[in-house]
C-alpha positions, 0 to 999 in steps of 0.5 A: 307139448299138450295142446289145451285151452286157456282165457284168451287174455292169457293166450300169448307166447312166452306167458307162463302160469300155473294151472289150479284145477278144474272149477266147479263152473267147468265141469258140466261144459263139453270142451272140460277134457281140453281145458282141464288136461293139464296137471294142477301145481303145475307151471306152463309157458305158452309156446304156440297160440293156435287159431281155434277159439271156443265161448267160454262161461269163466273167461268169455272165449278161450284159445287152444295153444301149445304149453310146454310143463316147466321144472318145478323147484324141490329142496333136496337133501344136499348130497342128492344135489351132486347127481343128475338124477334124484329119486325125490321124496318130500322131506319129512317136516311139520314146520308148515308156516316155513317159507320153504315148506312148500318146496320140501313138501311140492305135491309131486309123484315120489319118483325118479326126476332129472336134476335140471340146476343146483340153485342155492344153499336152504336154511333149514329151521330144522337143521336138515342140509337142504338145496333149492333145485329145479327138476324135470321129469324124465 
């Protein structure tokens, strides 16, 4: 789990969002290093809300909670699919108006991920033999 602050209205257990970054706004405040220690694309859930409260320029008051990262959906190559594990590398594509682009192409570290579910078949514009899958780090 990582403790880090969020805008209080979002500050609720089971809620889930996907952090953007840092602001410009942000980067003069002294409490930017708990607010922005997460990792931008990324998607949380909110796990625990803790008592600690804190003014905030952007959102009024933020509220320290518990967030635990969440699996990121990928297209694979479908024989990689069958593994536990896949060692992932964005798939080569310039097809950036494909509504699957963003998952051959998710911005994440070229490294070794669990395979958390196979979840479907991805029809590919450019004939790759792609599945849609959820992964972890390990």
């Amino acid at each position: 789990m990582v403790v880090t602050l969020i805008g209080s209205k979002l500050a609720k257990e089971g809620v889930e969002f996907i952090y953007l970054g840092i602001t410009k706004k942000c980067r003069s405040c002294k409490l930017k290093t708990v607010c922005s220690n997460l990792e931008p694309g990324r998607r949380y859930r909110v796990v625990k809300v803790r008592d600690k409260k804190h003014e905030c320029s952007l959102h009024g008051e933020v509220v320290a909670v518990e967030v635990k990262k969440l699996p990121i959906t990928v297209n694979i190559k479908r024989e990689q699919a069958e593994a536990t594990a896949v060692s992932f590398s964005p798939i080569p594509c310039d097809f950036v108006w494909c509504r699957e682009y963003e998952h051959c192409n998710p911005g994440i570290k070229e490294k070794e991920y669990r395979i958390v579910k196979v979840l479907e078949d991805v029809h590919c514009p450019k004939g790759y033999e792609l599945k849609k899958v959820m992964i972890e780090e390990m």
